[in-house]
Residue frames relative to the residue before (quaternion, step in Angstrom):
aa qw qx qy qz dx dy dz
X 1.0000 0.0000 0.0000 0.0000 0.00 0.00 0.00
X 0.4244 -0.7568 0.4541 0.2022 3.26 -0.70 1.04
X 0.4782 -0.5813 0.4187 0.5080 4.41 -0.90 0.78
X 0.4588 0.6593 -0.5108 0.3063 4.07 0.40 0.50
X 0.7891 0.2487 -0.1274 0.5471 2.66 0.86 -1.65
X 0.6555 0.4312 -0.5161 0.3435 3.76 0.53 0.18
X 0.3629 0.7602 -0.2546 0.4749 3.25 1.43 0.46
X 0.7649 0.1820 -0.0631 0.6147 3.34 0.47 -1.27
X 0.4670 0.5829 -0.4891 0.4505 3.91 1.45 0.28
X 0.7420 0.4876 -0.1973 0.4157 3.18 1.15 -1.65
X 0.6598 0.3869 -0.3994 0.5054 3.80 1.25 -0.28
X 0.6241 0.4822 -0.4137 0.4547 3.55 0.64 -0.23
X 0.6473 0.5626 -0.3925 0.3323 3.71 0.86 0.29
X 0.6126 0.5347 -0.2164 0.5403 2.96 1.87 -1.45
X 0.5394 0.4901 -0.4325 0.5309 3.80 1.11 0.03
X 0.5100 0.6127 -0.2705 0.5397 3.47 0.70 -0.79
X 0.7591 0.3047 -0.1727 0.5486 3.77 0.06 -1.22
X 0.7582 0.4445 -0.3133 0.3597 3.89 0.70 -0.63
X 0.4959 0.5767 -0.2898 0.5810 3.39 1.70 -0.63
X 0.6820 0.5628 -0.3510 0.3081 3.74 0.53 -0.73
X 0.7781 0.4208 -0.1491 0.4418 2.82 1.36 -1.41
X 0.4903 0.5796 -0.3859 0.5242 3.35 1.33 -0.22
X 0.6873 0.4540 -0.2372 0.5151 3.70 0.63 -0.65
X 0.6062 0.2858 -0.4086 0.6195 3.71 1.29 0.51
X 0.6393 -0.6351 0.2946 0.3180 3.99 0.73 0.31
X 0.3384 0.7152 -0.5617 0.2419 3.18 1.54 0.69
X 0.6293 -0.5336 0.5089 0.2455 3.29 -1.49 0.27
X 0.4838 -0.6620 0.3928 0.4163 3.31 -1.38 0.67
X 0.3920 0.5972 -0.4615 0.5261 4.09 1.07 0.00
X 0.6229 0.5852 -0.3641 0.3701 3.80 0.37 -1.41
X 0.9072 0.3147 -0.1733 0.2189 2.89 0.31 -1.47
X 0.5434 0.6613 -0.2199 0.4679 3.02 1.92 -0.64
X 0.5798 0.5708 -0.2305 0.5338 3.31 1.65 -0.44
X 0.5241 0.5771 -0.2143 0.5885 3.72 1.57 -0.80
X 0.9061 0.0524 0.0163 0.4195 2.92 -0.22 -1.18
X 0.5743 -0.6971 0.3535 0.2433 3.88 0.73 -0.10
X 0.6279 0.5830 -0.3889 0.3386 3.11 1.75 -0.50
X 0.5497 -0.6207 0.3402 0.4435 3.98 -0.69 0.61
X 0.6908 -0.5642 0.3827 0.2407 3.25 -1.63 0.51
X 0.6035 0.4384 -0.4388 0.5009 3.32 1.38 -0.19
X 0.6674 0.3981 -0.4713 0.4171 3.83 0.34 -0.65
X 0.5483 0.5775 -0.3884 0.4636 4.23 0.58 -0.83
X 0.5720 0.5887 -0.2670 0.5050 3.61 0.96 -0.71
X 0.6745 0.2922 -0.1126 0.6686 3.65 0.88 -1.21
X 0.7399 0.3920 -0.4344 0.3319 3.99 0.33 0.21
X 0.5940 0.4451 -0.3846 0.5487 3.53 1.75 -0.33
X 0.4732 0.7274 -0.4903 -0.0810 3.27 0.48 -0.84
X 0.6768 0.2126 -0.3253 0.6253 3.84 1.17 -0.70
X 0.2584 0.6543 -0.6590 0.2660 4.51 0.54 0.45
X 0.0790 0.6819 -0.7097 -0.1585 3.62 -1.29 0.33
X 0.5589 -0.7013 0.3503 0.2703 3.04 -1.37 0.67
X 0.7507 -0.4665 0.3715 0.2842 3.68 -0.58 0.37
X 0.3675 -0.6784 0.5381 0.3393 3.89 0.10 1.19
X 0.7847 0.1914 -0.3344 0.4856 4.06 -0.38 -0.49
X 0.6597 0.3607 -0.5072 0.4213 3.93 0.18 0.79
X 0.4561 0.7069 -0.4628 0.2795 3.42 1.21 -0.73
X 0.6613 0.4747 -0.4097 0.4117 3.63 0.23 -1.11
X 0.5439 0.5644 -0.4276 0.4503 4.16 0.83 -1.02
X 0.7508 0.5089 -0.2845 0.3103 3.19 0.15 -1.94
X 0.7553 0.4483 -0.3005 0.3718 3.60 1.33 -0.95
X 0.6066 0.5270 -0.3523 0.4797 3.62 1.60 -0.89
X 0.4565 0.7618 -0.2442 0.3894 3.46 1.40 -0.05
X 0.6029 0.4714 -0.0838 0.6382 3.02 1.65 -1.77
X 0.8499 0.3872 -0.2709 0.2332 3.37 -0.04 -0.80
X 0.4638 0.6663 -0.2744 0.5153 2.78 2.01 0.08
X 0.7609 0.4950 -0.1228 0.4011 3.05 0.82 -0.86
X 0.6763 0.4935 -0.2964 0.4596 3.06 1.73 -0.60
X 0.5007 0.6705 -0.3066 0.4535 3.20 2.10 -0.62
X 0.5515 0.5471 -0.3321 0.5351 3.58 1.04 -0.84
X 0.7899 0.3944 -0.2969 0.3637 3.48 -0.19 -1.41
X 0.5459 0.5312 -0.3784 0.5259 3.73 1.28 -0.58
X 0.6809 0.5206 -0.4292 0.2848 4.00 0.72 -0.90
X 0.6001 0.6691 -0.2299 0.3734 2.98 1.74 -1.53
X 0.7821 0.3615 -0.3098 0.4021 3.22 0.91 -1.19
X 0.3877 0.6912 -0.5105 0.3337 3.92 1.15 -0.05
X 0.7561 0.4613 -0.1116 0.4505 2.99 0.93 -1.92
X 0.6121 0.6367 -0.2367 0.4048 3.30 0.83 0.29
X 0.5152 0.4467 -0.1244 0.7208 3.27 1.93 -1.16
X 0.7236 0.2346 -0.5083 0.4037 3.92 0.33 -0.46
X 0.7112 0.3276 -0.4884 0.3852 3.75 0.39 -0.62
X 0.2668 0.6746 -0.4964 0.4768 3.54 0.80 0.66
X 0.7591 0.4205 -0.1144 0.4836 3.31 0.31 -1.70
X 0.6053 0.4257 -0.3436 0.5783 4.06 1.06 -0.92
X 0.7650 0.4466 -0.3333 0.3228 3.72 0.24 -0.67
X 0.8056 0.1237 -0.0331 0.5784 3.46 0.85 -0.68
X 0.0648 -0.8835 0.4634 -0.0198 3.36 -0.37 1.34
X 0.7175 -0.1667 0.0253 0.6758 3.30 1.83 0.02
X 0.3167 -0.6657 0.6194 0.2701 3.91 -1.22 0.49
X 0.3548 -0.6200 0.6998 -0.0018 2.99 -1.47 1.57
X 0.6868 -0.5428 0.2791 0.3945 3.70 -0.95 0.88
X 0.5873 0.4937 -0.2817 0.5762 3.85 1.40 -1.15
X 0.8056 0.2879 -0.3073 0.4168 3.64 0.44 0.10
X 0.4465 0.6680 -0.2117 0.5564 3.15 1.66 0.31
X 0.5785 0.4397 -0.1828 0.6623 3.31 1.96 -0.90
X 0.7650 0.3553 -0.3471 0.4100 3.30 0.07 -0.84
X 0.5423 0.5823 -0.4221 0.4343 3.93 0.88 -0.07
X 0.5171 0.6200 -0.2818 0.5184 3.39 1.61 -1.10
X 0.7601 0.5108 -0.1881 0.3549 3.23 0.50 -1.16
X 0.8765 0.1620 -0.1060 0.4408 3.07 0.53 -0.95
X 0.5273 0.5547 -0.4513 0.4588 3.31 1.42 1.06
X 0.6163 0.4644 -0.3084 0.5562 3.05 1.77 0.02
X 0.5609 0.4985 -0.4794 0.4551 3.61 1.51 -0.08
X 0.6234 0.5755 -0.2649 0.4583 3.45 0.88 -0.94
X 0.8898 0.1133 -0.0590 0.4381 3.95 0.40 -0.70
X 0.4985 0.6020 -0.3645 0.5062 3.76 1.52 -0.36
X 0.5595 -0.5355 0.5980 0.2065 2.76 -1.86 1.09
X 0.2527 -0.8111 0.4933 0.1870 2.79 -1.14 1.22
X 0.5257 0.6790 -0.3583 0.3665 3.64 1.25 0.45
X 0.6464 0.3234 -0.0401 0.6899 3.35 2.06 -0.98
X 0.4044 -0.5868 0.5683 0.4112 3.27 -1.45 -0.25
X 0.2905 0.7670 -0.4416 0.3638 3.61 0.54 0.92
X 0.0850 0.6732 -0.7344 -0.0135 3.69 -1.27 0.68
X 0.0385 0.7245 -0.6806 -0.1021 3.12 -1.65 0.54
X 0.2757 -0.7128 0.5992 -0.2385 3.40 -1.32 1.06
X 0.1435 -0.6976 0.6831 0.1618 3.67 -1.14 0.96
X 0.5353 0.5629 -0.5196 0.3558 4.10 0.62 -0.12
X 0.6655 -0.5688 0.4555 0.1618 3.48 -0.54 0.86
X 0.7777 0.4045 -0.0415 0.4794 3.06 0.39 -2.02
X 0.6341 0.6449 -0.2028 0.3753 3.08 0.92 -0.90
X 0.6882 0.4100 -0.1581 0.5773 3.29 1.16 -1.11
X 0.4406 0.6616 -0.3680 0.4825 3.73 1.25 -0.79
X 0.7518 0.4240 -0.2806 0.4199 3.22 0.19 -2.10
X 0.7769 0.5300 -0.2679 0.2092 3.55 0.45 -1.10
X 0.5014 0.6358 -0.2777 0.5169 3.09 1.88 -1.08
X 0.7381 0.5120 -0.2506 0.3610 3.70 0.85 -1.34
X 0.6353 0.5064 -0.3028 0.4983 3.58 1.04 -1.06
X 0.4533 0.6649 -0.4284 0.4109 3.45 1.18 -0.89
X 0.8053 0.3660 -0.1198 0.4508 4.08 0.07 -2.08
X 0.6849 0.2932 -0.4298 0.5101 3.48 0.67 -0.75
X 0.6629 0.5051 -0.4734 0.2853 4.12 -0.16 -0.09
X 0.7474 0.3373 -0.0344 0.5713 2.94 0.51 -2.29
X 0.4658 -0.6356 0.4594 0.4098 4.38 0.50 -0.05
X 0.6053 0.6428 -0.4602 0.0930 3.91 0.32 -0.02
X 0.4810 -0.7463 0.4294 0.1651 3.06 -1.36 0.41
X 0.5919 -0.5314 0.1943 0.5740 3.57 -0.72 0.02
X 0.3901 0.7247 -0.4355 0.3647 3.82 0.92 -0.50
X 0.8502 0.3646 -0.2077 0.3181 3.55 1.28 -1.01
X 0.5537 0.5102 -0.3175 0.5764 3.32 1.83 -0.06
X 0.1631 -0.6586 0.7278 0.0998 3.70 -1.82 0.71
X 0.2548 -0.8761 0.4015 -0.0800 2.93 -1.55 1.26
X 0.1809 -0.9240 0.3093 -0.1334 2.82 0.35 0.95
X 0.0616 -0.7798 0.6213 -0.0466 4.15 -0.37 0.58
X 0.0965 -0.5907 0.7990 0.0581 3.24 -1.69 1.13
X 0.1199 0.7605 -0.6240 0.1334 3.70 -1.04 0.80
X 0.4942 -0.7216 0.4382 0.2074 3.44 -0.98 1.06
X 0.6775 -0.5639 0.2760 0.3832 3.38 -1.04 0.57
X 0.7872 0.3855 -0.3459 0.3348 3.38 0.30 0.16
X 0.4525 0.6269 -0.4356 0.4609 3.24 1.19 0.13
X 0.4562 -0.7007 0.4894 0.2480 3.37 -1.20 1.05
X 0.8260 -0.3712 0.2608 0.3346 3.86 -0.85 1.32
X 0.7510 0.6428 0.0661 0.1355 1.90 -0.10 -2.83
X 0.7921 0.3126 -0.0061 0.5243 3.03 0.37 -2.01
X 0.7567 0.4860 -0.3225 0.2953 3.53 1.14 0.13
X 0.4147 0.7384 -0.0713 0.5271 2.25 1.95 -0.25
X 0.5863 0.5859 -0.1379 0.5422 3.28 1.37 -1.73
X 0.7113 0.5992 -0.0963 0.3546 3.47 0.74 -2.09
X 0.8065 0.2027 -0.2009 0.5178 3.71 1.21 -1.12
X 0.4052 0.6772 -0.5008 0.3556 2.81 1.43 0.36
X 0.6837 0.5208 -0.1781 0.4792 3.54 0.91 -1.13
X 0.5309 0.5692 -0.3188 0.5409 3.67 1.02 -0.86
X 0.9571 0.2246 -0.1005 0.1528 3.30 0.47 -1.15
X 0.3980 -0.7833 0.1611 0.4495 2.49 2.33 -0.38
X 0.2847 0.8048 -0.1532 0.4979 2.76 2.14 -0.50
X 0.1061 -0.7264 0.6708 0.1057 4.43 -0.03 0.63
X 0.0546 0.6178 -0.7844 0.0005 3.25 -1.18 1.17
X 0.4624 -0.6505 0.6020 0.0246 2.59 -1.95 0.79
X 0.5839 -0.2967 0.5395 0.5291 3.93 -1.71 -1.11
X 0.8072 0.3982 -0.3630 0.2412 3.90 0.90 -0.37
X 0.4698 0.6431 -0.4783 0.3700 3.34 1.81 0.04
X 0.4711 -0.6617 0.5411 0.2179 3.22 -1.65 0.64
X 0.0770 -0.7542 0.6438 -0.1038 2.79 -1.23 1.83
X 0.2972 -0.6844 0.6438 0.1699 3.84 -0.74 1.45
X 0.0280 0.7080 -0.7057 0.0022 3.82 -0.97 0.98
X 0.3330 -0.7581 0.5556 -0.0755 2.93 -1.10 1.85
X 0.5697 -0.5408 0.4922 0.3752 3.67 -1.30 0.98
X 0.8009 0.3661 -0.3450 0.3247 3.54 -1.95 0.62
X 0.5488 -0.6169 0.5040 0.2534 3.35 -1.31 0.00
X 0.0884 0.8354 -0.5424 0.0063 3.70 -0.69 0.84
X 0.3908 0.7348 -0.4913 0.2568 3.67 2.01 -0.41
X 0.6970 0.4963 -0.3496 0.3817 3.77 -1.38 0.93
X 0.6914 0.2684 -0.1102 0.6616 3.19 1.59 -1.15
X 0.7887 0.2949 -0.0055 0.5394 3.67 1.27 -0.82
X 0.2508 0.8195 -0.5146 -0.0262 3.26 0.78 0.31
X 0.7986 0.2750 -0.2921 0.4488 3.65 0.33 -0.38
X 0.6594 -0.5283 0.3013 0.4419 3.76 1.01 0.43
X 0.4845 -0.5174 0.6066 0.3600 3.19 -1.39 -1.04
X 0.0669 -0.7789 0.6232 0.0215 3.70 -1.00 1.13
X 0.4724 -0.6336 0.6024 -0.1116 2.75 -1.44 1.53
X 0.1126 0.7801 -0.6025 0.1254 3.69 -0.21 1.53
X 0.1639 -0.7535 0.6177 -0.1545 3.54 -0.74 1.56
X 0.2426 -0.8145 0.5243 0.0530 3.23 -0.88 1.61
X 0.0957 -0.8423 0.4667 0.2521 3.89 -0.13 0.56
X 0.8934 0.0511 -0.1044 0.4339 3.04 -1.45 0.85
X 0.4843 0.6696 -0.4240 0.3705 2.67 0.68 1.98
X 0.2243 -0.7907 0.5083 -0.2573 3.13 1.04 1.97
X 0.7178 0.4707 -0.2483 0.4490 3.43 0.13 -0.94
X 0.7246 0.4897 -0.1315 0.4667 3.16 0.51 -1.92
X 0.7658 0.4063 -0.2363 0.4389 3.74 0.42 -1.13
X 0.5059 0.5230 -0.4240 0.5392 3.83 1.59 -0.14
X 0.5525 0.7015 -0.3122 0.3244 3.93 1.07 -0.68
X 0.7563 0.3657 -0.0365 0.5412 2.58 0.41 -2.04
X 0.3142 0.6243 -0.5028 0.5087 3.79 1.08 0.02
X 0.9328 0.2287 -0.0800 0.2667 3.30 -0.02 -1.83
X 0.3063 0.6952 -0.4816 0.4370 3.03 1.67 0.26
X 0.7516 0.5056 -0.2958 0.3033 3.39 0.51 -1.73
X 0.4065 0.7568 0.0142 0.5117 3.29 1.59 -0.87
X 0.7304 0.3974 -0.0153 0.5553 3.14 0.86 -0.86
X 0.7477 0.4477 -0.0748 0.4847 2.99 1.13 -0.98
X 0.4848 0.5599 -0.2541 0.6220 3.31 1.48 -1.08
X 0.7363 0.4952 -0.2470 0.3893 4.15 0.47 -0.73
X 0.7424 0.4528 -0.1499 0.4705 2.83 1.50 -0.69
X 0.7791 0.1097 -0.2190 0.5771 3.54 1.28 -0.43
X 0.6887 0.1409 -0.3629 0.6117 4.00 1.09 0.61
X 0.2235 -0.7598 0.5927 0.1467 3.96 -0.12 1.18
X 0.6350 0.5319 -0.3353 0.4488 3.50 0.79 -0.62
X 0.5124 0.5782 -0.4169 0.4789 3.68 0.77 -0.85
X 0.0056 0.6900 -0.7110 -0.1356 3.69 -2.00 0.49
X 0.5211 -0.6058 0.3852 0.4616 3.57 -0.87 0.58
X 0.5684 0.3304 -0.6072 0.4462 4.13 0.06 0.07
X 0.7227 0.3282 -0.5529 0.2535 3.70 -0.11 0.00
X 0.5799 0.5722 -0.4347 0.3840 4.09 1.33 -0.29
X 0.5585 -0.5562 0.4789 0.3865 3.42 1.29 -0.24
X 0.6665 0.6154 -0.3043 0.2908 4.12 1.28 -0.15
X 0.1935 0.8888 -0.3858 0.1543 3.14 2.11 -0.41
């Protein structure tokens, strides 16, 4: 037998062994814990598995348990949330700038782009309340795949950003299909004429980097 087919013997077993257990009401943790295979493929091996009528009732007192937990975790999470950060002062308002633009910003432009909503929000916002700009100073821009309707993306960052786009903003539409995983594209936020501003936030990052890895130099973070 050739290592192909003992291959595709040896994956068609561990499906075999992951379906089984899923059909006695183990859990998707359970099984990944059993058997090692990851939670995203076990996901794709139950996906049409039902569970046995005399485990079902486990599999569910199982669930609610778990959802009760994950709800405690996330309470307790939001208050030391709430103890840690009680408001953003303008210096902490920068450094979010900063290092959402070290982390995702082009490093040729002053530009970041980003499908997280919030993400682009947060940046756009720390941006006016620190450095003073307005919308007048940001371009907008959208890459979205062909099937996604204009319109509604258009509509969508329009609202996200506060920012009015239009039929004249520039939007790069790419081959294939991405609607479900991408529904509103990808938005593209360009600061103009911001030399000054993009040498700053440079040295913020910088600044930081001195302050909690002294040993660190910016050619080795890549921010130079």
């Amino acid at each position: 037998m050739s290592m192909y087919n003992a291959d595709m013997r040896y994956d068609r077993q561990v499906k075999l062994d992951v379906q089984k257990l899923r059909e006695i009401g183990c859990s998707v943790p359970e099984i990944n814990k059993k058997t090692g295979v990851s939670k995203t493929t076990i996901l794709r091996y139950i996906k049409n598995i039902t569970i046995k009528p005399e485990f079902y009732q486990t599999w569910l007192d199982k669930k609610k348990t778990s959802i009760a937990l994950r709800k405690r975790n996330i309470d307790l999470a939001e208050k030391k949330a709430d103890n840690i950060i009680k408001s953003l002062d303008d210096k902490e308002s920068a450094i979010i700038a900063a290092m959402l633009y070290w982390a995702e910003g082009s490093k040729k432009d002053f530009s970041l782009s980003n499908t997280d909503p919030q993400l682009i929000k947060t940046f756009l916002d720390s941006l006016k309340r620190v450095f003073h700009l307005n919308n007048e100073d940001f371009t907008i821009s959208l890459r979205i795949y062909e099937d996604l309707n204009k319109e509604e993306c258009l509509k969508y960052w329009s609202m996200v950003t506060g920012i009015k786009l239009d039929e004249h903003t520039s939007i790069n539409i790419l081959n294939g299909s991405k609607n479900g995983k991408l529904r509103y594209g990808m938005c593209r936020v360009r600061v103009k004429k911001a030399g000054q501003l993009h040498k700053t936030l440079f040295a913020i990052c910088k600044k930081i980097i001195l302050l909690t890895s002294p040993f660190s130099s910016m050619d080795r973070t890549g921010t130079s």
